[in-house]
N, C-alpha and C positions, 0 to 999 in steps of 0.2 A: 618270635618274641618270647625273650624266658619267663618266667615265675618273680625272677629281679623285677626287670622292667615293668613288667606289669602293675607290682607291687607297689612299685615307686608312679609310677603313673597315677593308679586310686589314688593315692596318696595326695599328690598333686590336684588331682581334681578334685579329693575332699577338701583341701586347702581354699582354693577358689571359691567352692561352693557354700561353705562354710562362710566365707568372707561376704559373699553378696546376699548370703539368708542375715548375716546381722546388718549388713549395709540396708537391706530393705527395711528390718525392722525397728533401726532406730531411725528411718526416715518415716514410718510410719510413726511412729512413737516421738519423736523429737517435733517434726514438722506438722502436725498432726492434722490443723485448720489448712496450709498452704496444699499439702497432700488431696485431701476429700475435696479441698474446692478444685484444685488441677484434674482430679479424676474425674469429678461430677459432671466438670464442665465438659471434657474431652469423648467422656464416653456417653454421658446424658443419664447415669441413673443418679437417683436421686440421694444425696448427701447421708441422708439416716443409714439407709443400708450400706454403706461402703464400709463400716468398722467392720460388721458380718462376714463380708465377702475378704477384706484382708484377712481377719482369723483364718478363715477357709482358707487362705491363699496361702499365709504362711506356713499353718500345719500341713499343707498338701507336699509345699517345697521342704518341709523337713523330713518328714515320711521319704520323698522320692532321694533326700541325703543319703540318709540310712539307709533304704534297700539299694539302691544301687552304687554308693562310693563306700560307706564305711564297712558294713558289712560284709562285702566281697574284700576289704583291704586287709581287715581284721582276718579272714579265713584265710590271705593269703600270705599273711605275717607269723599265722598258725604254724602252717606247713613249712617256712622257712628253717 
């Protein structure tokens, strides 16, 4: 695999990923009551705490963007 492909690969999966980090947060954010009642019910914790655990959820999935798709794409856009 070249330095191209690769490139263009991160690339790609930052595209995606990027898509389903805002797809979740304006489902968090849009749907907000339909969201906490589907998760409470599903998983059993209790409604209060599930704003907490999405913050945590989505700063964990944006962290894990950045060190693994953008940042390796940007380094290897560098060397291009």
């Amino acid at each position: 695999m070249s330095i191209n492909e690769l490139t263009t690969f991160l690339g790609w999966c930052s595209v995606i990923n990027l898509a389903v980090y805002l797809f979740s947060a304006l489902a968090i954010i849009v749907f907000k009551r339909f969201t906490a009642n589907l998760h409470s019910n599903i998983m059993g914790i209790d409604a209060k705490a599930l704003p907490s655990l999405y913050f945590n959820y989505l700063g964990n999935y944006k962290l894990g963007i950045l060190i693994f798709n953008l940042t390796p794409y940007f380094a290897l856009k560098m060397m291009i």
